[in-house]
C-alpha positions in Angstrom: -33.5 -20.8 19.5 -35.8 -18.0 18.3 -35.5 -15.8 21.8 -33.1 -12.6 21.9 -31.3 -13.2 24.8 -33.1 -10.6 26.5 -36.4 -12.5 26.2 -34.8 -15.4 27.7 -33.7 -13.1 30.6 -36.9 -11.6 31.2 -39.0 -15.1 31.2 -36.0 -16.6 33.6 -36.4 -13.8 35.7 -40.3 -13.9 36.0 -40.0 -17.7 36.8 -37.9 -16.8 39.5 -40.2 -13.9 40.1 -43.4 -16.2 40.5 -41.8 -19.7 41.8 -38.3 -18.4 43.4 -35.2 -19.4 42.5 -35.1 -22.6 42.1 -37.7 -23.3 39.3 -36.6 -24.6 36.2 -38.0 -22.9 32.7 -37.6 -24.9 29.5 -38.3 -23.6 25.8 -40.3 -26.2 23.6 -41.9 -26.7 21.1 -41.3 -24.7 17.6 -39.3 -21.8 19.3 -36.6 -23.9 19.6 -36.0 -24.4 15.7 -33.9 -22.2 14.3 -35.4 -23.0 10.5 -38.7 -21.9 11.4 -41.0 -19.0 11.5 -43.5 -17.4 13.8 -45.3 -19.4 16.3 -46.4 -19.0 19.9 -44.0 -19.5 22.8 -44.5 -23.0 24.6 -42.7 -23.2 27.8 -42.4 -25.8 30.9 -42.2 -24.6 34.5 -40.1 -27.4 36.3 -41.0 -26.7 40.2 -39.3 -28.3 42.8 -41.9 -27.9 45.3 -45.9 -29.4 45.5 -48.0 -26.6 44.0 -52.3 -26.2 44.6 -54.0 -25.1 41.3 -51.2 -25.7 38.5 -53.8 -24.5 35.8 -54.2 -20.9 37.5 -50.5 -20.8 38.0 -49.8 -21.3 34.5 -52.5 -18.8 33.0 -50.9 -16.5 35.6 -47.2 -16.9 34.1 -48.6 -17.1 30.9 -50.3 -13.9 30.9 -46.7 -12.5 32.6 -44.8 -14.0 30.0 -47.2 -12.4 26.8 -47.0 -9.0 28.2 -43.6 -9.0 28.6 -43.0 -10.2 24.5 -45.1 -7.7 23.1 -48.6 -9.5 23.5 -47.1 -13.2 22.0 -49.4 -15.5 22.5 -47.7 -17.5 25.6 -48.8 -21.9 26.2 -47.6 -23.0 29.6 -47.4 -26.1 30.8 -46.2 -27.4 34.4 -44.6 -29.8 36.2 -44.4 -30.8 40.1 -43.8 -33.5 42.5 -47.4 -33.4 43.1 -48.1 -33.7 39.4 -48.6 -36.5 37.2 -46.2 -36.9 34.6 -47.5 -36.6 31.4 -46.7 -37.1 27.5 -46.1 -33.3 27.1 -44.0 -33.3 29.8 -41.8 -36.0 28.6 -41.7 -33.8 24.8 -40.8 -30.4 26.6 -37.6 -32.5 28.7 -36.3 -34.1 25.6 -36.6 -31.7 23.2 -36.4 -28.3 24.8 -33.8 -26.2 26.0 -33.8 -24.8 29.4 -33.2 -21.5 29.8 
């Protein structure tokens, strides 16, 4: 995984921050390959609870998560009871890593 362990800490802590406790934050996508370079940061909010306007709550962590590493450009994606479950979301289960 191409996270310090304090960038892990600070995006686990500002999931907690934004959603409480219980959320569930998963690296995917090309961060989570050791063998390559560079690339944005792609994470998946699990939430346990229904949430109203997923798109403005994931610009919101987004925009969090890029200030906090330095301006990285930050793709969020998430997933709720409420939501359908989608092909991305499927991707980010199987092949990220929670952190």
């Amino acid at each position: 995984m191409r996270l310090t362990q304090d960038q892990q800490t600070a995006i686990r802590s500002a999931g907690a921050e934004m959603f409480g406790a219980k959320v569930g934050v998963w690296l995917f996508g090309s961060r989570v390959d050791d063998s390559l370079r560079g690339g944005d940061i792609d994470i998946l909010l699990d939430i346990a609870d229904p949430v109203d306007n997923p798109a403005l709550l994931a610009a919101q962590f987004a925009v969090k998560v890029s200030r906090l590493m330095a301006g990285r450009k930050v793709d969020v994606v998430v997933f709720a009871p409420n939501l359908a479950r989608l092909p991305i979301h499927d991707v980010a289960f199987r092949e990220g890593i929670k952190l």
